[in-house]
Structure formats: structure tokens, C-alpha cells
Biopython code that builds the backbone (N, CA, C, O; Angstrom):
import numpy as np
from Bio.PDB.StructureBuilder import StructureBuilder

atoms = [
    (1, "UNK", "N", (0.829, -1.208, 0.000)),
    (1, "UNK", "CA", (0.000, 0.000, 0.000)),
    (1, "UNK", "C", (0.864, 1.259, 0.000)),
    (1, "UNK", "O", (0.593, 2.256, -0.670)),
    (2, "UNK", "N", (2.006, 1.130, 0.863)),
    (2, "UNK", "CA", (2.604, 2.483, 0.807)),
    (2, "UNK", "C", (3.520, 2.726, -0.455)),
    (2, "UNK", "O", (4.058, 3.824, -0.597)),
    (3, "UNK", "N", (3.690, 1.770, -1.322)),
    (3, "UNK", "CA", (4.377, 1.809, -2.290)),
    (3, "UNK", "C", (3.775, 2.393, -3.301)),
    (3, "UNK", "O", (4.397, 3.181, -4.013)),
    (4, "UNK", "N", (2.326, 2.063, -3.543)),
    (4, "UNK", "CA", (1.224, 2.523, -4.209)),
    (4, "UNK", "C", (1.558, 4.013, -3.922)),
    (4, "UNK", "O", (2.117, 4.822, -4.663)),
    (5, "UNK", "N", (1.167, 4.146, -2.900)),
    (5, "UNK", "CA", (0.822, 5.934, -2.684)),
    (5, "UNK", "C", (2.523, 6.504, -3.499)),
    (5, "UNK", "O", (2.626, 7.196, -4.512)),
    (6, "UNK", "N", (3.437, 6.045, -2.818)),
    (6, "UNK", "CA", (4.657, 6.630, -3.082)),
    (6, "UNK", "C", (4.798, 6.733, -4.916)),
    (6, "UNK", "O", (5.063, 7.792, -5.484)),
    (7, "UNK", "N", (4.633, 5.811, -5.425)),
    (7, "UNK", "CA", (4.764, 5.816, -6.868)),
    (7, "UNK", "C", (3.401, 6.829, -7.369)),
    (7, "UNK", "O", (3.575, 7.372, -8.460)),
    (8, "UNK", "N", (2.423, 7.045, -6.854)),
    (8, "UNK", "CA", (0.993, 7.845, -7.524)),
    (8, "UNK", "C", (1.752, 9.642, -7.002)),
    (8, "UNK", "O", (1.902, 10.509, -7.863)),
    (9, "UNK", "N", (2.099, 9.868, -5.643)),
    (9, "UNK", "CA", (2.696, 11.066, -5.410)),
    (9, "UNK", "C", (3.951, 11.224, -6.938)),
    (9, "UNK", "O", (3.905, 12.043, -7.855)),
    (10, "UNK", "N", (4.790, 10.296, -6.740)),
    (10, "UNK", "CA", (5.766, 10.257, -7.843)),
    (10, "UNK", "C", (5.381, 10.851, -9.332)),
    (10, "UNK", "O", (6.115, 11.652, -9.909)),
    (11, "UNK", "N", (4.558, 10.528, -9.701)),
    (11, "UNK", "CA", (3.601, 10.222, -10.870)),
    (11, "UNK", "C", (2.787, 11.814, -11.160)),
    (11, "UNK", "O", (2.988, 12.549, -12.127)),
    (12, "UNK", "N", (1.619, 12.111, -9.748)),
    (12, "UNK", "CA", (1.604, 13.447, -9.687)),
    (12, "UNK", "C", (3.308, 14.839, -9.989)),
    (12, "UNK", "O", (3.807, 15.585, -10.831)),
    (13, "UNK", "N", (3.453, 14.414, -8.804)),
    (13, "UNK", "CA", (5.013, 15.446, -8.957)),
    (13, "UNK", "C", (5.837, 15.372, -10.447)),
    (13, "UNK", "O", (6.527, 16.306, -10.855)),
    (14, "UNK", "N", (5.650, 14.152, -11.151)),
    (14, "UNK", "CA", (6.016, 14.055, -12.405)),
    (14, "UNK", "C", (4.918, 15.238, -13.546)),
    (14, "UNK", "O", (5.341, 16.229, -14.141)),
    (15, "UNK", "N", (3.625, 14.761, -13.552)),
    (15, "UNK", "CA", (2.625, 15.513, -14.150)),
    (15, "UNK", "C", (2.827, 17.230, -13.959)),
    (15, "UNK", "O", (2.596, 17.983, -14.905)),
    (16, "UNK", "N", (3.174, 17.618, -12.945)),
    (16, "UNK", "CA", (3.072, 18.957, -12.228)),
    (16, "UNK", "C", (4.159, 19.628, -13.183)),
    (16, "UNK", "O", (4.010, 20.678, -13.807)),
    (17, "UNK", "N", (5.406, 18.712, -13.166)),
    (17, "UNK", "CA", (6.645, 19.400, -13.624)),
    (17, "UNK", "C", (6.630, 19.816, -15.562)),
    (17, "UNK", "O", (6.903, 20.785, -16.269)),
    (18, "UNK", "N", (6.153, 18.457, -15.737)),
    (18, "UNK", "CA", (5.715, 18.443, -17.155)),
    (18, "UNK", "C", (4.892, 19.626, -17.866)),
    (18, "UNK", "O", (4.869, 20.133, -18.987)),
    (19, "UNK", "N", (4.329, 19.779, -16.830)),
    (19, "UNK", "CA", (3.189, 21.220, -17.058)),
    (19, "UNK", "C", (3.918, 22.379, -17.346)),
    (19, "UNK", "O", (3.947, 23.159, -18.299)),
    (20, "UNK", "N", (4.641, 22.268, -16.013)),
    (20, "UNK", "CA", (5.551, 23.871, -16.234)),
    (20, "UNK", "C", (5.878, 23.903, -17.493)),
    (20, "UNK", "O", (5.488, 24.833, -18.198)),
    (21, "UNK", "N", (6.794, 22.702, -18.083)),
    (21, "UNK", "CA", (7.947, 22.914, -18.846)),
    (21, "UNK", "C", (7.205, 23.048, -19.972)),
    (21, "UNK", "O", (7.658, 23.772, -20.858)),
    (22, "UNK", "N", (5.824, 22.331, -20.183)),
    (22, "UNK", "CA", (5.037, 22.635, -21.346)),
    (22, "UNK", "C", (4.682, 24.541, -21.840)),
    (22, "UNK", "O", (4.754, 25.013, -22.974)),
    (23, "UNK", "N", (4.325, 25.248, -20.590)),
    (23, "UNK", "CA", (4.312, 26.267, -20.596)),
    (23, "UNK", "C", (5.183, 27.121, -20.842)),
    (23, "UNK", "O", (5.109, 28.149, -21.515)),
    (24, "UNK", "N", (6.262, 26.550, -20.119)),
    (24, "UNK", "CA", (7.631, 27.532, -20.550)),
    (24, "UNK", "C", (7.689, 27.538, -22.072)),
    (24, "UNK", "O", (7.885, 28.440, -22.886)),
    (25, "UNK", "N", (7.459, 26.266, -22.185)),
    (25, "UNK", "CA", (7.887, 26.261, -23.858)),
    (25, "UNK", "C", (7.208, 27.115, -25.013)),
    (25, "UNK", "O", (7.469, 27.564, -26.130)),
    (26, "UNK", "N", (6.127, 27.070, -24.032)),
    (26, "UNK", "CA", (4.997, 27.827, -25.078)),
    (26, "UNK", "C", (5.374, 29.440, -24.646)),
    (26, "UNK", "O", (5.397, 30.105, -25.681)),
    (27, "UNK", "N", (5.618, 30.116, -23.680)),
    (27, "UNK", "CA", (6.186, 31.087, -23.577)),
    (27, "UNK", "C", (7.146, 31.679, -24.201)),
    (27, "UNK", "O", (7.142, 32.893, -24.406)),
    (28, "UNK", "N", (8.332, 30.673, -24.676)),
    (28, "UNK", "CA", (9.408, 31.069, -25.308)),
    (28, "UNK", "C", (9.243, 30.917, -26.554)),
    (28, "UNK", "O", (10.128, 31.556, -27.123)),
    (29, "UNK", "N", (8.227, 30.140, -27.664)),
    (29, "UNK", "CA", (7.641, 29.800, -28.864)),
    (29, "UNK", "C", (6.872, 31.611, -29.039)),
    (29, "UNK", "O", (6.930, 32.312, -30.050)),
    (30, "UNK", "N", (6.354, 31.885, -27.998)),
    (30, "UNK", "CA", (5.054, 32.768, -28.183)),
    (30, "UNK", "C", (6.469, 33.916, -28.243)),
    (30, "UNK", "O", (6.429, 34.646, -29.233)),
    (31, "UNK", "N", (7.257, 34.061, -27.633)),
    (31, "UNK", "CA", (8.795, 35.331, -27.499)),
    (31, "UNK", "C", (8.855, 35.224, -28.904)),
    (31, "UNK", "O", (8.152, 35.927, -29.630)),
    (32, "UNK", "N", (9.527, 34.517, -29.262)),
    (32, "UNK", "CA", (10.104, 34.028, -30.409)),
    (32, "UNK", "C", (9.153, 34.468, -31.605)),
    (32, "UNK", "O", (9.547, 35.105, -32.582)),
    (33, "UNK", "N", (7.901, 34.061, -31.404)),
    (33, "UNK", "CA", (6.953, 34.172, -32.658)),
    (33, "UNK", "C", (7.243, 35.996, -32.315)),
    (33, "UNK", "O", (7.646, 36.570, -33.327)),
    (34, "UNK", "N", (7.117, 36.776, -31.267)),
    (34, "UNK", "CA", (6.725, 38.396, -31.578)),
    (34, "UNK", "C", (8.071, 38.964, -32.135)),
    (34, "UNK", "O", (8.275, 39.889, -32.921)),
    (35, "UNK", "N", (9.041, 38.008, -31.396)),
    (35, "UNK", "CA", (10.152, 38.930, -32.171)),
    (35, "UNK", "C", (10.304, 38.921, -33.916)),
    (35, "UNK", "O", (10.512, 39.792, -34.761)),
    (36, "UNK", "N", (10.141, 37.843, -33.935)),
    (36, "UNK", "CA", (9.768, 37.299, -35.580)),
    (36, "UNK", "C", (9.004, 38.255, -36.213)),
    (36, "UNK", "O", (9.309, 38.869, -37.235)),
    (37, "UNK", "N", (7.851, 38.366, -35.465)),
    (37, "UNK", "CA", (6.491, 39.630, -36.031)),
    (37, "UNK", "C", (7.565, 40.969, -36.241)),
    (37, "UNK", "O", (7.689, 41.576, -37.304)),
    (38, "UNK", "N", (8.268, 41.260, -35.034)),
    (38, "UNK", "CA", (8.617, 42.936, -35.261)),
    (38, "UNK", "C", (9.677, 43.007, -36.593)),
    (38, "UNK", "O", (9.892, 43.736, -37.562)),
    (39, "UNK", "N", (10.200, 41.733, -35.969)),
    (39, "UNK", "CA", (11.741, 41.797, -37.571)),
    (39, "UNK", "C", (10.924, 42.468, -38.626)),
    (39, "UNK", "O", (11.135, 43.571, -39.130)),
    (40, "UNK", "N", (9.465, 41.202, -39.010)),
    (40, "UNK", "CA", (9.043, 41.510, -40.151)),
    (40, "UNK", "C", (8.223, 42.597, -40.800)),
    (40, "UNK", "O", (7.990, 42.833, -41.986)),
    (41, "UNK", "N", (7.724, 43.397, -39.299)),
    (41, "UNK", "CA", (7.170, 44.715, -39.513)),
    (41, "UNK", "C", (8.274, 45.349, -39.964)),
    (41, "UNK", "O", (8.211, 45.671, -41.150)),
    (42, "UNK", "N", (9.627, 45.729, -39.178)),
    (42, "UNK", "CA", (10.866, 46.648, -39.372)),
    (42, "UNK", "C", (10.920, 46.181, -40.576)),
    (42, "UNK", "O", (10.763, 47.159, -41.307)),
    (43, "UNK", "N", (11.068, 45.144, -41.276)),
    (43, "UNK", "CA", (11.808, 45.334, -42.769)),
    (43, "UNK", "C", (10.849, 45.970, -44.036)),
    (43, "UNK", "O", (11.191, 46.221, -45.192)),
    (44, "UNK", "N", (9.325, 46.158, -43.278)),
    (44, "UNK", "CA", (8.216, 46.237, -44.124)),
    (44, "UNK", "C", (7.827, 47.770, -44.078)),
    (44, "UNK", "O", (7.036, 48.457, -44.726)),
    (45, "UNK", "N", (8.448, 47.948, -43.349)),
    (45, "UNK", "CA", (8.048, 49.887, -42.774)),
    (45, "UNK", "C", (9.811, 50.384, -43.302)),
    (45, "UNK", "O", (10.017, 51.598, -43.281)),
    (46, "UNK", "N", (10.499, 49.855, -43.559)),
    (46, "UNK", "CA", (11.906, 50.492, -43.717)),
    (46, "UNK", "C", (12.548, 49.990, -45.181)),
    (46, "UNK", "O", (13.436, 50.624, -45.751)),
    (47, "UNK", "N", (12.003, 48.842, -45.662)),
    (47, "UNK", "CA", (12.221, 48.327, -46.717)),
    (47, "UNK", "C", (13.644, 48.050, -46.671)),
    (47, "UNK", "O", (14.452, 48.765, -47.263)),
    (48, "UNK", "N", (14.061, 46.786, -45.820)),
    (48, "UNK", "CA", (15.538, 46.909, -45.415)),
    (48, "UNK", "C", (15.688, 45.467, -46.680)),
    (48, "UNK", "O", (14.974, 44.547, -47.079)),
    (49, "UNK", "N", (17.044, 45.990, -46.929)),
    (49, "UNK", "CA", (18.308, 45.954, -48.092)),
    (49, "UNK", "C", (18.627, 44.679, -47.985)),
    (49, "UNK", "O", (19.092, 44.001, -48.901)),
    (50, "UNK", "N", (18.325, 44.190, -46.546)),
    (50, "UNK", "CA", (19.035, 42.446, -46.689)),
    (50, "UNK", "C", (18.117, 41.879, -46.673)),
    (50, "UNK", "O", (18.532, 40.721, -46.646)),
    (51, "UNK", "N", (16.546, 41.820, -46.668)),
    (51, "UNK", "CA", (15.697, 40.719, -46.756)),
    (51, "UNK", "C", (15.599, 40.703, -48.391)),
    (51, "UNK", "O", (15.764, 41.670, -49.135)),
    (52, "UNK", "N", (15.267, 39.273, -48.781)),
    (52, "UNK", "CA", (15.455, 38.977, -50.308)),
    (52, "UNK", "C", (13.981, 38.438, -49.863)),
    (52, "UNK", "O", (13.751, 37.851, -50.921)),
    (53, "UNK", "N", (12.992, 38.238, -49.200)),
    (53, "UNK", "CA", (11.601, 37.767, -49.591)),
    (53, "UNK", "C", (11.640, 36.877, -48.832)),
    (53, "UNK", "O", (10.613, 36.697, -48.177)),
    (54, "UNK", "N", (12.872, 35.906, -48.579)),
    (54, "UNK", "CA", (12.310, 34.345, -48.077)),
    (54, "UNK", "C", (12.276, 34.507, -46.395)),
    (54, "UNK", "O", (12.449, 35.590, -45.837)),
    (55, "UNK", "N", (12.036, 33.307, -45.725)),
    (55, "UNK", "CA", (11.286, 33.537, -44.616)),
    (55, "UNK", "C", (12.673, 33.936, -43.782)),
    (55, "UNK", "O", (13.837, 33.651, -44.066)),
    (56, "UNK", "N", (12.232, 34.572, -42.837)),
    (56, "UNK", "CA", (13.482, 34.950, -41.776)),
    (56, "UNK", "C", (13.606, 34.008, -40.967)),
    (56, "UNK", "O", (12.557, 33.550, -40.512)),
    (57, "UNK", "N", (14.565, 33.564, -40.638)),
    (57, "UNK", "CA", (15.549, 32.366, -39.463)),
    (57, "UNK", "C", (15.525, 33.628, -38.287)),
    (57, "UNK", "O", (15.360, 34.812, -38.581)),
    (58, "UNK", "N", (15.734, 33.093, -36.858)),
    (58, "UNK", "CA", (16.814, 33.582, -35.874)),
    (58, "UNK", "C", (16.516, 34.701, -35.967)),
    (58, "UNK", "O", (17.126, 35.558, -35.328)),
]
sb = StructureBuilder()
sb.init_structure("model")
sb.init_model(0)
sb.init_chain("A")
sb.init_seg("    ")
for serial, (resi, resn, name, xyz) in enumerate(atoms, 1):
    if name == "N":
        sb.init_residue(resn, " ", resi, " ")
    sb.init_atom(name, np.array(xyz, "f"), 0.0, 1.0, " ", f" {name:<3s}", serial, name[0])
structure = sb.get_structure()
């Protein structure tokens, strides 16, 4: 019985952590996507010299 509980706490505390990291991820996806947005406003309001059309990296 106490092994039960110990592995289901385990299991929870596993689920909990997973969550965060799911979120973080989506936090840093969602960073990533605005900085992406502004690059592509700045090159669209300034008409900058090094974009050739294709999609921006990094």
C-alpha cells in the first residue's frame, strides 16, 4: 500500500513538472513568434536591403 501511494505522489510530482515545462515552452515559442512579427514589420516599414523575400531564421 505504501508503495502505491509513493509511486501515484511520484507520478503526480512528475505531471506537475511536465506542465511547467510545457508552458515555458509555449512562452518562449510565443517570445520568439513576436520577435519574428517585429523583424518583419521593421523590414516592411523600412524596406531593409538584406531581406530577399524568403522567410526569416533567428
Amino acid at each position: 500500500m505504501l508503495e502505491i501511494q509513493y509511486v501515484s505522489e511520484k507520478l503526480e510530482q512528475f505531471r506537475q513538472e511536465e506542465g511547467r515545462n510545457v508552458s515555458r515552452r509555449g512562452a518562449l515559442l510565443r517570445q520568439l513568434g513576436e520577435r519574428t512579427f517585429r523583424r518583419w514589420s521593421q523590414i516592411n516599414r523600412t524596406g531593409d536591403e538584406d531581406h530577399d523575400g524568403r522567410a526569416i531564421s533567428g
